[in-house]
BAZAZA-246082 format. One line per 5 residues: number of its first residue (from 1); for each residue x, y, z of N, C-alpha, C, O. Coordinates in nm, 3 decimals. Atoms other than C-alpha are relative to their C-alpha. Example, Ala and Ser with C-alpha at 12.3 -4.5 7.8 and 13.67 -1.06 7.14 Angstrom:
1 = 0.089 -0.119 0.000 1.230 -0.450 0.780 0.090 0.120 0.000 0.194 0.118 0.066 | -0.082 -0.119 -0.006 1.367 -0.106 0.714 -0.077 0.109 0.073 -0.026 0.220 0.090
//
This chain:
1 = 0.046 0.110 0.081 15.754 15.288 1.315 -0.138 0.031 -0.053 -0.227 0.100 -0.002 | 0.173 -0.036 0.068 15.444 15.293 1.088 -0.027 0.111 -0.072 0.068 0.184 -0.100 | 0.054 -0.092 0.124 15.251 15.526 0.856 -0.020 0.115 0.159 -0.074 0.093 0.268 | 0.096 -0.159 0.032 15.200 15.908 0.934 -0.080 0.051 -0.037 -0.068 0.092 -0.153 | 0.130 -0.078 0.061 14.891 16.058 0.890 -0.019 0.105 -0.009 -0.123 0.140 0.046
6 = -0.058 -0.137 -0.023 15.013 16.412 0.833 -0.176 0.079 0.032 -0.205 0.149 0.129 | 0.149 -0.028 -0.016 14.603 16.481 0.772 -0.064 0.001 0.095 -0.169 0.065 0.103 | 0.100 0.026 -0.052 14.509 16.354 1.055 0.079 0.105 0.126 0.026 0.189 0.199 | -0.071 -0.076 -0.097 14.797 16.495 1.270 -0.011 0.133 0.034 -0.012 0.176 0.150 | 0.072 -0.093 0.034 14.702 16.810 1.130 -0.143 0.002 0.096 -0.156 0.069 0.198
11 = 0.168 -0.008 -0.078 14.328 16.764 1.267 0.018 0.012 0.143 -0.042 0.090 0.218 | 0.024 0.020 -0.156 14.419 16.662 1.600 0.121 0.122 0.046 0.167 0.100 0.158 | -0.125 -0.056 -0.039 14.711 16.944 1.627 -0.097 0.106 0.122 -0.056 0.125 0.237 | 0.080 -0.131 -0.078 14.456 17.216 1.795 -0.052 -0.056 0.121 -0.100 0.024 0.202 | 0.119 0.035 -0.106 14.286 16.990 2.052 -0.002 0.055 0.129 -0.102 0.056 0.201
16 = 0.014 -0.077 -0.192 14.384 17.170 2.405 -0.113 0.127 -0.036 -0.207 0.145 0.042 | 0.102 -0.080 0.048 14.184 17.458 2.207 -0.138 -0.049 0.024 -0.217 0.028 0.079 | 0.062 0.015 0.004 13.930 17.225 2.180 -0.071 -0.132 0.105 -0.161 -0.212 0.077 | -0.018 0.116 -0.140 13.944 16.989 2.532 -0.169 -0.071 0.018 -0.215 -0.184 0.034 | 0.127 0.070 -0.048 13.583 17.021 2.582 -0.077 -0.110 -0.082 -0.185 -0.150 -0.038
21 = 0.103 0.050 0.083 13.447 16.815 2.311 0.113 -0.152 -0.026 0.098 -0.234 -0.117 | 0.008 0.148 0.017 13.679 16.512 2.394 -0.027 -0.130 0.080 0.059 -0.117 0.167 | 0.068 0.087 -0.052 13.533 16.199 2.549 0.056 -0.010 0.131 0.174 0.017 0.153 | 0.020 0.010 -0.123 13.488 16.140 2.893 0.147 -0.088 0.043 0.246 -0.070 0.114 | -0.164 0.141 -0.005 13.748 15.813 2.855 0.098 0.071 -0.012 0.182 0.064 0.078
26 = -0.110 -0.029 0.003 13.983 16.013 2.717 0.081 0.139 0.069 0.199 0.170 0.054 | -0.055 -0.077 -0.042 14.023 16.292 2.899 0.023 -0.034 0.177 0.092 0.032 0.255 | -0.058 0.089 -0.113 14.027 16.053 3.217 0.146 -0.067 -0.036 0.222 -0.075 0.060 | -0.084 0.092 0.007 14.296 15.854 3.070 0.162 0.074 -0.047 0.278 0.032 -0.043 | -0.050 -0.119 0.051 14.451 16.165 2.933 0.086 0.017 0.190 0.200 -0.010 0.226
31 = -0.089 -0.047 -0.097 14.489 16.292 3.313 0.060 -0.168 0.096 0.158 -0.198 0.164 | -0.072 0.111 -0.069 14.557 15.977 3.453 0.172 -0.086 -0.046 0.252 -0.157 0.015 | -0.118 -0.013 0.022 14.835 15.967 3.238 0.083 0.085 0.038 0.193 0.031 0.048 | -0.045 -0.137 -0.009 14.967 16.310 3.315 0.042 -0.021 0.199 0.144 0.032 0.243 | -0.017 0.053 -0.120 14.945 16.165 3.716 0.110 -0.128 -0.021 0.190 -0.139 0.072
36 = -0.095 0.128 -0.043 15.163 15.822 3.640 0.100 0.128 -0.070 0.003 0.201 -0.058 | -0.103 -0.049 0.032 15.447 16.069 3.491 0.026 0.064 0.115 0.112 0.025 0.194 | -0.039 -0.099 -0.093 15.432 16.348 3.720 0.045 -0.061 0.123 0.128 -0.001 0.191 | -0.043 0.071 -0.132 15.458 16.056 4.029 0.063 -0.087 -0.049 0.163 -0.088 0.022 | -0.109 0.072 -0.023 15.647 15.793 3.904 0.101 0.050 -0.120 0.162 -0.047 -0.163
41 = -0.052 -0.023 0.064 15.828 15.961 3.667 0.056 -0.106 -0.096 0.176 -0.111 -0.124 | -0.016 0.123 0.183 15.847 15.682 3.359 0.049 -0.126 0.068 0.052 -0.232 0.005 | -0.027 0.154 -0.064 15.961 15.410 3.612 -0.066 -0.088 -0.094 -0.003 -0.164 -0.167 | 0.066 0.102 0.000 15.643 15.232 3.518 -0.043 -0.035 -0.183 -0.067 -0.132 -0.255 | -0.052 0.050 0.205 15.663 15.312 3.123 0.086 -0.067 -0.006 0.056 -0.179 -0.048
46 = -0.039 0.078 0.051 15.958 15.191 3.106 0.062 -0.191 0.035 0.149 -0.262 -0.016 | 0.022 0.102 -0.015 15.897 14.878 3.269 -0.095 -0.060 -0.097 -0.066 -0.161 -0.160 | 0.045 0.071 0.118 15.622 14.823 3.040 0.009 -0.041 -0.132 -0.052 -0.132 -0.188 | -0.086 0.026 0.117 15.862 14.889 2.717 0.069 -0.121 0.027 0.132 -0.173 -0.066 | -0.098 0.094 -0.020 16.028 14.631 2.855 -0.104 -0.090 -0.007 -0.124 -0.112 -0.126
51 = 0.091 0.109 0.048 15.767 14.378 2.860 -0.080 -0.020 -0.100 -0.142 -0.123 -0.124 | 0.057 0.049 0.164 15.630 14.450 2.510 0.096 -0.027 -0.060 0.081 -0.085 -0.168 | -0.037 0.074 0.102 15.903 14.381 2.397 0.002 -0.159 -0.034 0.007 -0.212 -0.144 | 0.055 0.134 -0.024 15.842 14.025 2.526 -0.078 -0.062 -0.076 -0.056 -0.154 -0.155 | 0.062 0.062 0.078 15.504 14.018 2.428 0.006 -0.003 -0.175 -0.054 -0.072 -0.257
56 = -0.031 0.006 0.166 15.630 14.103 2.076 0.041 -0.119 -0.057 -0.015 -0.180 -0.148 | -0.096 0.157 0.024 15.894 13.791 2.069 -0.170 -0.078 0.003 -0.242 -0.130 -0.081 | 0.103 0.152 0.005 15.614 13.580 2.164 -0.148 -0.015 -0.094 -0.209 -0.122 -0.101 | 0.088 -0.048 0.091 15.334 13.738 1.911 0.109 -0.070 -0.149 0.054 -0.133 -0.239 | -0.054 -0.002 0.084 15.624 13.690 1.677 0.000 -0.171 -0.004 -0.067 -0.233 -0.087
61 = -0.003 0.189 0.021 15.698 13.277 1.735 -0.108 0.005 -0.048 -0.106 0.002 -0.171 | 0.121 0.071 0.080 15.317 13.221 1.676 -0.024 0.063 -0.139 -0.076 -0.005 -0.227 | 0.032 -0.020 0.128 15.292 13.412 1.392 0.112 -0.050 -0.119 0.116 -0.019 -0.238 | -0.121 0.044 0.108 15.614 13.230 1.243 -0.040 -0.124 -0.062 0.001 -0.171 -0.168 | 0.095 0.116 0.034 15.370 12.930 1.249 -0.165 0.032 -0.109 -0.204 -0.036 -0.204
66 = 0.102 -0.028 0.110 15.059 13.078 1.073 0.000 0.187 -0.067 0.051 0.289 -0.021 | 0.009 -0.089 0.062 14.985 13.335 0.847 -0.075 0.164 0.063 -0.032 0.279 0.055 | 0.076 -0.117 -0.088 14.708 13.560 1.058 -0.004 -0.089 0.128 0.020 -0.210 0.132 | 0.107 0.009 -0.085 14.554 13.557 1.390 -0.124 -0.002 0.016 -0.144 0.111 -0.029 | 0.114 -0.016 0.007 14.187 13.525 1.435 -0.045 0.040 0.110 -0.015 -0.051 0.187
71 = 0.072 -0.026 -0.156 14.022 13.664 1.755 -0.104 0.050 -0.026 -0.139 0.116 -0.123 | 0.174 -0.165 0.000 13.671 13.836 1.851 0.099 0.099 0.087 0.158 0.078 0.193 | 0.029 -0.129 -0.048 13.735 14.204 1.884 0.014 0.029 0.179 0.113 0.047 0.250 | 0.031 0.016 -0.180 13.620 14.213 2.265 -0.073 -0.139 0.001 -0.160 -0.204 -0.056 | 0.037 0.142 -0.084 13.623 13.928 2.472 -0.185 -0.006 0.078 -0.223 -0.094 0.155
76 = 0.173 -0.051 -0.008 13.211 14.049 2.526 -0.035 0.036 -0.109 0.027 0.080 -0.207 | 0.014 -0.117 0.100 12.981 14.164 2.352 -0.058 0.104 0.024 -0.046 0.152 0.136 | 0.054 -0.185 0.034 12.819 14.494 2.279 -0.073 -0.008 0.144 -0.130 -0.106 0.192 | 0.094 -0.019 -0.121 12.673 14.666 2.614 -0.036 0.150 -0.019 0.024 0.221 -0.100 | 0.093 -0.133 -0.011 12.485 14.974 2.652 0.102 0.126 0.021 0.166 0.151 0.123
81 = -0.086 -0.126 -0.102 12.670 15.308 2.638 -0.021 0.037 0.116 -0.125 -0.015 0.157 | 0.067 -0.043 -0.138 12.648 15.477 2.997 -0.057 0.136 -0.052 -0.024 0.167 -0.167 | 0.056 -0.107 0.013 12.465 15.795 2.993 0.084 0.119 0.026 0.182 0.091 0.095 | -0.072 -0.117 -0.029 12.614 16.127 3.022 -0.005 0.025 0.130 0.085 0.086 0.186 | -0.028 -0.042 -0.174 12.550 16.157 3.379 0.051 -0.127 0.077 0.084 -0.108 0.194
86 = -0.067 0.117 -0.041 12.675 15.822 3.461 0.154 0.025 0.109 0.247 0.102 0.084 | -0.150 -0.051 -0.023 12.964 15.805 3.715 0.117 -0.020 -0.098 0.124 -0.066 -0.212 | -0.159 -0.003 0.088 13.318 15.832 3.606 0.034 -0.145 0.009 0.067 -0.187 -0.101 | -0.030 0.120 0.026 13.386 15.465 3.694 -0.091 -0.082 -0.073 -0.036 -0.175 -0.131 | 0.085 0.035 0.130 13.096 15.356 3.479 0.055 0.009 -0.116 0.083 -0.098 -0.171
91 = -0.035 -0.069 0.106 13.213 15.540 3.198 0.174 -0.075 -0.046 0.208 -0.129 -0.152 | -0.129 0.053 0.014 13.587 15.434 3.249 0.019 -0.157 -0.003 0.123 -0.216 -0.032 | -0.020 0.169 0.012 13.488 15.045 3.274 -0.081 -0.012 -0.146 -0.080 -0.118 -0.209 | 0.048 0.018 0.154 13.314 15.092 2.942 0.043 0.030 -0.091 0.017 -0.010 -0.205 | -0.127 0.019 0.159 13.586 15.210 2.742 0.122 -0.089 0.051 0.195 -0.133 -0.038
96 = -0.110 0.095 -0.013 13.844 14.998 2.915 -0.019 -0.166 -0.017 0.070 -0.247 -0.041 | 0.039 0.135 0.048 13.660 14.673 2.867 0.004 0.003 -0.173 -0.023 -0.102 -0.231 | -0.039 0.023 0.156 13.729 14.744 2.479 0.156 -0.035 0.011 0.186 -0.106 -0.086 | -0.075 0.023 0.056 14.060 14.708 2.510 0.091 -0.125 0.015 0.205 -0.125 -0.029 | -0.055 0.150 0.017 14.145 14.316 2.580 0.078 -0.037 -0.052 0.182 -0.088 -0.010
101 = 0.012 0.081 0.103 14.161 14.221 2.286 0.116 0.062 -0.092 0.196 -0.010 -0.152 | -0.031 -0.073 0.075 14.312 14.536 2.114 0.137 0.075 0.013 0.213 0.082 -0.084 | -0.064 -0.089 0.007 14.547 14.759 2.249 0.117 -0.089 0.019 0.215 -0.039 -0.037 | -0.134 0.067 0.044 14.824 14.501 2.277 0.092 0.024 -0.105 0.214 0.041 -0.108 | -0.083 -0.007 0.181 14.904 14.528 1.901 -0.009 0.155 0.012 0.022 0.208 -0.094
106 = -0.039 -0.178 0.031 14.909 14.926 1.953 0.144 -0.012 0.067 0.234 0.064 0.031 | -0.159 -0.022 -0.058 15.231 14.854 2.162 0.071 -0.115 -0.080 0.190 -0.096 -0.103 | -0.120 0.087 0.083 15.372 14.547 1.958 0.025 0.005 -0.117 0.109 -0.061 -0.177 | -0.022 -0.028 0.137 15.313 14.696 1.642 -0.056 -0.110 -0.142 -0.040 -0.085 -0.262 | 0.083 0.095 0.097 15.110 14.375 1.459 -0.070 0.110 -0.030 -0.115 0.204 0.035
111 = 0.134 -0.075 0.075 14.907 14.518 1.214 -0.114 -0.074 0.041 -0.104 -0.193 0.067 | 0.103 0.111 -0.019 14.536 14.420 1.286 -0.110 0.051 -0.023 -0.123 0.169 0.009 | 0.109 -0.033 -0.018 14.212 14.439 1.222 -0.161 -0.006 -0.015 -0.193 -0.116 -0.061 | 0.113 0.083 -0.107 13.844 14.421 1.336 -0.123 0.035 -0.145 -0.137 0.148 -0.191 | 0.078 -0.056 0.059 13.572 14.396 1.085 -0.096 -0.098 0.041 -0.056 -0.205 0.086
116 = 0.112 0.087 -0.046 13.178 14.248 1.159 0.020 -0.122 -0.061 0.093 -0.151 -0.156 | -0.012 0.137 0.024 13.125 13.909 1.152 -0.119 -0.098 0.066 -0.132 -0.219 0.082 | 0.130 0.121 -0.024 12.790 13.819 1.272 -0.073 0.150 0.082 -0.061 0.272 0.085 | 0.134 -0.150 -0.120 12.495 13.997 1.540 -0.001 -0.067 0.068 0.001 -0.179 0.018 | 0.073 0.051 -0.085 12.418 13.878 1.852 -0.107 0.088 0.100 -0.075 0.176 0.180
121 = 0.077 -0.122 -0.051 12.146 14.055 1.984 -0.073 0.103 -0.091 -0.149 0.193 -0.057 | 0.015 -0.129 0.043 12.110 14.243 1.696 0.091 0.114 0.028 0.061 0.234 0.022 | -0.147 -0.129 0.028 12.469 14.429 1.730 0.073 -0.107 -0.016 0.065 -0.225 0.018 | -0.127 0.060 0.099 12.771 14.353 1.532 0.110 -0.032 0.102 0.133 0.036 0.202 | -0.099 0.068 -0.049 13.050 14.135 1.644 0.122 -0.008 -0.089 0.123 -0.032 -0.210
126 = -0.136 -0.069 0.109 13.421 14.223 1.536 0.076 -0.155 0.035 0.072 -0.222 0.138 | -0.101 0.134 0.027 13.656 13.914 1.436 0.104 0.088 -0.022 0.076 0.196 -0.074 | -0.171 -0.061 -0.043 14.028 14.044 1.483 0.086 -0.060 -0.101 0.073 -0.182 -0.094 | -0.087 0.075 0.064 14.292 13.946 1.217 0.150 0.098 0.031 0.156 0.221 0.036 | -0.159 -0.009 -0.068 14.673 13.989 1.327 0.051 -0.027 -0.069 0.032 -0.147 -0.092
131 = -0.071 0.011 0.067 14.891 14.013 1.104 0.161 0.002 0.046 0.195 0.048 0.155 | -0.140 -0.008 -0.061 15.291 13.966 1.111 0.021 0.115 -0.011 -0.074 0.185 -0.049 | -0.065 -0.120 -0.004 15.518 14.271 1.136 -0.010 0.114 -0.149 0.103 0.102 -0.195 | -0.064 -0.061 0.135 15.521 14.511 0.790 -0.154 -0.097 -0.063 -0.224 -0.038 -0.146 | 0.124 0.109 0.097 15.221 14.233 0.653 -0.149 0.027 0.013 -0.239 -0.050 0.046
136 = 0.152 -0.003 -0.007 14.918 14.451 0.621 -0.070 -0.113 -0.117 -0.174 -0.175 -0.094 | 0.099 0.081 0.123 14.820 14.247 0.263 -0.029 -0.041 0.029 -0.152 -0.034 0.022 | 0.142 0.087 0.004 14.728 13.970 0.397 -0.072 0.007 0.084 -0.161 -0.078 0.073 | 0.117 -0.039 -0.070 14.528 14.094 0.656 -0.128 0.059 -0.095 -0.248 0.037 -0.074 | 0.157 -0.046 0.066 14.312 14.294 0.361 -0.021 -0.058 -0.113 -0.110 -0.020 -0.189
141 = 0.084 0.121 0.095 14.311 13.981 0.118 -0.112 -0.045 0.090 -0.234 -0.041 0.073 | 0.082 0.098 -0.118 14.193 13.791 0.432 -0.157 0.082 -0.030 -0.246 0.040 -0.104 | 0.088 -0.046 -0.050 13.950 14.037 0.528 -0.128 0.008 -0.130 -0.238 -0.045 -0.125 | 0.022 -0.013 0.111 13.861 14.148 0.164 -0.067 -0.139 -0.064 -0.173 -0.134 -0.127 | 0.077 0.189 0.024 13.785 13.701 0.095 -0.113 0.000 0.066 -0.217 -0.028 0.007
146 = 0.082 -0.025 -0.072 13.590 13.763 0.395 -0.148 0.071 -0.014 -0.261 0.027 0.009 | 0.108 -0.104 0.047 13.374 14.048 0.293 -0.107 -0.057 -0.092 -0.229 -0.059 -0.075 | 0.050 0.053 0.097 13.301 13.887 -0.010 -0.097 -0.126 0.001 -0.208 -0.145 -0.048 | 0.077 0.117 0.002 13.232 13.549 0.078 -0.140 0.006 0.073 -0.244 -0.041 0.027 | 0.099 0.011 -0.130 13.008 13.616 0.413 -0.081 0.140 -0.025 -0.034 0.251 -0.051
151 = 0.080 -0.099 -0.055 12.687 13.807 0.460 -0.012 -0.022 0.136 -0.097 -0.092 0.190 | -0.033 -0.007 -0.185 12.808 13.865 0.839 -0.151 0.059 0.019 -0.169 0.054 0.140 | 0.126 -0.038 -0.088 12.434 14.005 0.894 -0.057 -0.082 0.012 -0.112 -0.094 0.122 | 0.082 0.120 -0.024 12.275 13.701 0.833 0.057 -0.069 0.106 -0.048 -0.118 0.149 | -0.057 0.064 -0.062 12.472 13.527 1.073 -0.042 0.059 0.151 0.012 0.159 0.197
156 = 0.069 -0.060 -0.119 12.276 13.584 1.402 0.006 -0.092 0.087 -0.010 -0.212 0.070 | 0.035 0.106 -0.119 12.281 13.471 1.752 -0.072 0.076 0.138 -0.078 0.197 0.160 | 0.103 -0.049 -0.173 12.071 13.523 2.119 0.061 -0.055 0.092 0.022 -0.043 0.208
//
């Protein structure tokens, strides 16, 4: 399902060549994947295919009622990268607290997506638009009305 990015597929085709230069997160999440196969052998994938498809149905009723979704991005906001010497569970609770909000719609297939929408602190805050199945447009009218109407920098909070 979905677009191909032959370009990009291309880019990323070499990466075991190039292991060292990818992020800490992902080459944790990388082997920690490579550990749930090798021990439970897909048991626990395909238990979870099985429950997106759930949350799909039920992504799908509400969106049979409105047009988008609205959410913030992360359920937080912005925190301090960790440092390069930081432990590994540091590091791994700071890219996994991004994905709340997000990686749902990578398994149910809503189009969606996050553009600024204010500062608090002085860093940008992402508003989430969810779109139905196949219905990027009106996610980038929405967003696109959005852009236009709002200077999201002015819009500041502490």
């Amino acid at each position: 399902q979905g677009l191909y990015v032959t370009s990009m597929l291309d880019f990323h085709s070499g990466w075991r060549s190039r292991a060292d230069e990818l992020s800490d997160t992902l080459k944790n999440t990388m082997l920690l994947g490579h550990y749930m196969v090798t021990r439970y052998r897909g048991h626990y994938y395909a238990k979870a295919q099985n429950l997106v498809r759930r949350l799909q149905r039920a992504y799908d009723e509400v969106l049979a009622r409105y047009d988008l979704l609205l959410m913030p991005t992360l359920p937080i906001v912005a925190t301090p990268l960790p440092e390069a010497s930081a432990p590994v569970a540091q590091i791994l609770q700071r890219g996994f607290e991004m994905l709340a909000n997000t990686a749902q719609f990578d398994c149910t297939h809503h189009p969606a997506m996050s553009l600024p929408c204010g500062l608090v602190d002085n860093l940008p805050v992402g508003m989430m638009l969810v779109g139905k199945a196949f219905d990027e447009e009106t996610i980038y009218r929405a967003a696109a009305a959005f852009e236009k109407g709002v200077d999201w920098k002015s819009l500041k909070s502490s």
